[in-house]
C-alpha positions in Angstrom: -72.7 -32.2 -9.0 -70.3 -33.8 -11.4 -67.8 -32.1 -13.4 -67.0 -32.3 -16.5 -63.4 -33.7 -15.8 -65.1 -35.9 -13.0 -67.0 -37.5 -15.7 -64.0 -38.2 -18.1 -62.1 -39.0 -15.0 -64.6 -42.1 -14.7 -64.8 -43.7 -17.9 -63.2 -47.0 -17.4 -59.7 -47.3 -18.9 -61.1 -50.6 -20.7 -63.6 -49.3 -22.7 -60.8 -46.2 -24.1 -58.5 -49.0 -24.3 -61.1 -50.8 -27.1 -61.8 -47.7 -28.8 -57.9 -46.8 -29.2 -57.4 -50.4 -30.5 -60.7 -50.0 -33.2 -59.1 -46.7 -34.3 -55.7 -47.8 -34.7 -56.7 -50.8 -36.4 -59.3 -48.7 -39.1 -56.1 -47.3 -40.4 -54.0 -49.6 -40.6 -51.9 -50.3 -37.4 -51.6 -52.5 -34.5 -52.4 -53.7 -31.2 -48.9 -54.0 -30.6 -48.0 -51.0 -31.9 -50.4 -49.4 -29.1 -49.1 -50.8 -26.4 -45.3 -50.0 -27.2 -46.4 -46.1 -27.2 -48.3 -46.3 -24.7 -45.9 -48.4 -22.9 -43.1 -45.9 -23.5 -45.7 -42.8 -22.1 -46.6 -44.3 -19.0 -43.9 -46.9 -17.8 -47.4 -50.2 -17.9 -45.8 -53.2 -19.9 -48.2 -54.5 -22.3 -48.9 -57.5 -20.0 -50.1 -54.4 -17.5 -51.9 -52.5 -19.9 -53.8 -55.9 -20.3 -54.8 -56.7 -17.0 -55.6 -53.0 -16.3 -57.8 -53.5 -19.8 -59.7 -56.1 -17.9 -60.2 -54.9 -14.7 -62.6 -51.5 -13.8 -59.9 -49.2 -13.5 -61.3 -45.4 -14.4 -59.0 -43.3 -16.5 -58.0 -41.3 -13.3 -56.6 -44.3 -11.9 -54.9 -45.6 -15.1 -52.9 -42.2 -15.0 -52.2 -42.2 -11.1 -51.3 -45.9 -11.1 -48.8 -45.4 -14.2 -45.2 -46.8 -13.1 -43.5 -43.8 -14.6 -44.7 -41.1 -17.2 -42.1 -40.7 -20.0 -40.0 -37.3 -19.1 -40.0 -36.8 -22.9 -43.9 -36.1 -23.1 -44.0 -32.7 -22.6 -42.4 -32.7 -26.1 -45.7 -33.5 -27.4 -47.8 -30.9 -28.9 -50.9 -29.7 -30.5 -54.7 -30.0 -30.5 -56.7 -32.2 -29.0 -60.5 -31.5 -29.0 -60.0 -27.7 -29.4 -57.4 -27.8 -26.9 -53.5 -27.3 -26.9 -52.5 -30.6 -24.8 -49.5 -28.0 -23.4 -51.7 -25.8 -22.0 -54.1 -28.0 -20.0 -53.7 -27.2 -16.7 -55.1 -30.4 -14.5 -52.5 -32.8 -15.1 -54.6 -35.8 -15.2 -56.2 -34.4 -18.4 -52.9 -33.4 -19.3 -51.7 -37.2 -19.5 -55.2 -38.3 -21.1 -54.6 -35.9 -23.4 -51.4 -37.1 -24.1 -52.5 -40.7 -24.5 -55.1 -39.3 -27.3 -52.3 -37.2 -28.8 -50.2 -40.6 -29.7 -52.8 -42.6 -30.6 -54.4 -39.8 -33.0 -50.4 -39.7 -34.2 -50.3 -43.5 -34.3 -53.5 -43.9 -36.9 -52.3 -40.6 -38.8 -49.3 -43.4 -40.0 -46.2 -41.6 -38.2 -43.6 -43.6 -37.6 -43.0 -45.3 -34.4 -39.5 -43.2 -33.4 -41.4 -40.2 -34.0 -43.9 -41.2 -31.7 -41.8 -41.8 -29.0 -39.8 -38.5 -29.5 -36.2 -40.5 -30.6 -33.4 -37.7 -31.5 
């Protein structure tokens, strides 16, 4: 029987990837912009993010595969679904969770620095 986290586990990264890009875009930001926090969370380059994009890559191996997951991200905070993103325990939802948590911040307008947790 599937799981609930097996589920979200095997959305493909594409399709998230297209509906991070719509929401981002509806208020007001960039591709670009996107890709450089989500760049500086998981260590892909935007050419990576790109081809992982296009291939069939789940969400589970988008977070495995990840060159290097920023140090600085257990600075980020707050709800996510109902959830405090701190206190998920399964660390691949922890770092999906943390993808939704920038992009959420992203649209919301904050600025770029603040994003990516600069001193």
């Amino acid at each position: 029987m599937k799981t609930n986290l097996d589920r979200v586990f095997g959305y493909e990264f594409g399709s998230i990837y297209k509906l991070y890009v719509q929401k981002v875009e509806r208020k007001g930001r960039t591709p670009d912009e996107l890709d450089d926090v989500l760049s500086w969370l998981t260590g892909y380059t935007p050419a990576q993010l790109a081809s992982v994009a296009d291939s069939e890559a789940t969400l589970k191996q988008f977070v495995d595969d990840a060159p290097e997951w920023n140090p600085l991200r257990s600075s980020i905070t707050g709800i996510i679904c109902g959830v405090r993103v701190e206190d998920i325990e399964d660390p691949t939802m922890q770092a999906i969770r943390y993808m939704d948590k920038v992009v959420d911040e992203l649209a919301r307008g904050r600025a770029l620095e603040k994003i990516k947790r600069a001193a």
